[in-house]
C-alpha positions in Angstrom: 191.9 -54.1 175.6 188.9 -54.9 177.0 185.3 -53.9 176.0 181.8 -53.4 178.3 178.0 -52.1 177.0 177.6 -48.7 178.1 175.1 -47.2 180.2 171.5 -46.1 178.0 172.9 -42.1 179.5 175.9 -42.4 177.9 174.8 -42.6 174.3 171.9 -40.6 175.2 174.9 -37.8 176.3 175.9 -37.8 172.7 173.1 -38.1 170.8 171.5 -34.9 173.2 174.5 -32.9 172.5 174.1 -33.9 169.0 170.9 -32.0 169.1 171.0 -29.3 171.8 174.3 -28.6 172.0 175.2 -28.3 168.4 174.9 -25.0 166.1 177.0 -27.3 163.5 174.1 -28.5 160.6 176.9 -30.5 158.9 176.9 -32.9 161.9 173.1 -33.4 161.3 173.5 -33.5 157.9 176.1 -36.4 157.3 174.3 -38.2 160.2 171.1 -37.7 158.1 173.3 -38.8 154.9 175.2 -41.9 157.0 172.2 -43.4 158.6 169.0 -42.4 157.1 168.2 -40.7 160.6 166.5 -37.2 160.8 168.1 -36.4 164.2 165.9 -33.0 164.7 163.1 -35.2 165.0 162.3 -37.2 168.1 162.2 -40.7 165.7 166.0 -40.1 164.0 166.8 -39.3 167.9 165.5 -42.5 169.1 166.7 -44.0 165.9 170.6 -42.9 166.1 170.6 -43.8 169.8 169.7 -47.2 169.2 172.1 -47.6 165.9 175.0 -46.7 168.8 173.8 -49.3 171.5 173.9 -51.9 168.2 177.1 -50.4 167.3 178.4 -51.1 171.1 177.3 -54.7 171.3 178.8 -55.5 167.8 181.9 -54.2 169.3 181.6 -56.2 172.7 180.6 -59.3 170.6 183.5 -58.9 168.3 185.9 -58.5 171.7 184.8 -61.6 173.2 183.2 -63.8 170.2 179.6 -63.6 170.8 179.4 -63.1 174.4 178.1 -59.8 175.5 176.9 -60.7 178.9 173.7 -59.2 180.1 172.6 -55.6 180.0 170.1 -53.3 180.1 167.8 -52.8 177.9 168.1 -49.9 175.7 165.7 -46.2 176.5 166.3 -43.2 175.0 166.0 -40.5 177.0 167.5 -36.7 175.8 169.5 -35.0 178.7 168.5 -31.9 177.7 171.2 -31.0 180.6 174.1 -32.2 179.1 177.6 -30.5 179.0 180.0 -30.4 176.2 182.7 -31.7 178.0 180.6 -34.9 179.3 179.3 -35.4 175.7 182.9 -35.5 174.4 183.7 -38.1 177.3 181.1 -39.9 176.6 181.6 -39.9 173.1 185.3 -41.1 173.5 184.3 -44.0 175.5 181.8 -45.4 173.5 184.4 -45.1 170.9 186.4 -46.8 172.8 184.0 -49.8 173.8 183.0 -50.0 170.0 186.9 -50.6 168.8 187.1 -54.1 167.8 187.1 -56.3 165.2 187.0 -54.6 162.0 184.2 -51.8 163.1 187.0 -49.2 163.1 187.8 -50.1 159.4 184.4 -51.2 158.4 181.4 -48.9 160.0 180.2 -45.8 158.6 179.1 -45.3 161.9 182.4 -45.5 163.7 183.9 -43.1 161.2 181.1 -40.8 161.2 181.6 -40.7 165.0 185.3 -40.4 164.6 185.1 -37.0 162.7 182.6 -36.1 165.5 185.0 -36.7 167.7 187.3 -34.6 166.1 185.5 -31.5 166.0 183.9 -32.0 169.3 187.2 -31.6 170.9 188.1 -28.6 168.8 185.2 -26.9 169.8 185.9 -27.5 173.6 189.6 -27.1 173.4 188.6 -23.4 171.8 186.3 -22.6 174.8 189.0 -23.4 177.5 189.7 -20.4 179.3 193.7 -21.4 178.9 192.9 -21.5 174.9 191.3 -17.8 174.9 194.0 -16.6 176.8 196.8 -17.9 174.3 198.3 -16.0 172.2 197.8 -16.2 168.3 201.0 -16.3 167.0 203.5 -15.9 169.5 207.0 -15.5 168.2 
């Protein structure tokens, strides 16, 4: 497996869906519980984004013992813009890039994002055209 930092648009994709796109206060409130960060305010925004880009690079450094390489430096910007669907993708990757050494089993983070994850796919799997169209319980 192999691990990369992401782009500054990719975390900023989750942490904008985190605020615009979501109607679901438990999200914001175990963020708020996990990480200190107030994400309906502008500073817990900035704050979570950068906690992910640390996240990343602990998970790239754990990949390849200390060597991250070079990278950009880290700006939050919110993509007001952002879909659900990209902001699960997005999600999923930086998961991905973040799955090594013992952050899985160790970060709060990491699980916190996991059960993200989780009910960021529910929510787009229920608004799939396919999914509405499927019966309930069909016998």
């Amino acid at each position: 497996m192999s691990a990369f930092i992401v782009q500054n648009k990719t975390i900023n994709n989750i942490v904008s869906e985190l605020y615009c796109g979501n109607e679901q206060t438990w999200e914001k409130r175990i963020i708020k519980d996990a990480t200190g960060y107030d994400i309906n305010t502008e500073e817990g925004l900035k704050g979570l984004a950068l906690e992910l880009h640390k996240l990343n690079i602990a998970g790239v450094s754990a990949r390849y013992r200390g060597n991250v390489g070079d990278f950009e430096p880290f700006v939050f910007k919110l993509e007001i813009h952002t879909k659900p669907m990209q902001a699960l993708k997005s999600l999923k990757c930086l998961l991905y890039q973040c799955a090594e050494g013992g952050i899985p089993e160790q970060s709060t983070l990491y699980k916190l994002l996991e059960r993200i994850d989780k009910s960021w796919c529910d929510k787009v799997i229920s608004n799939l055209p396919e999914y509405e169209q499927a019966k309930w319980d069909d016998i």
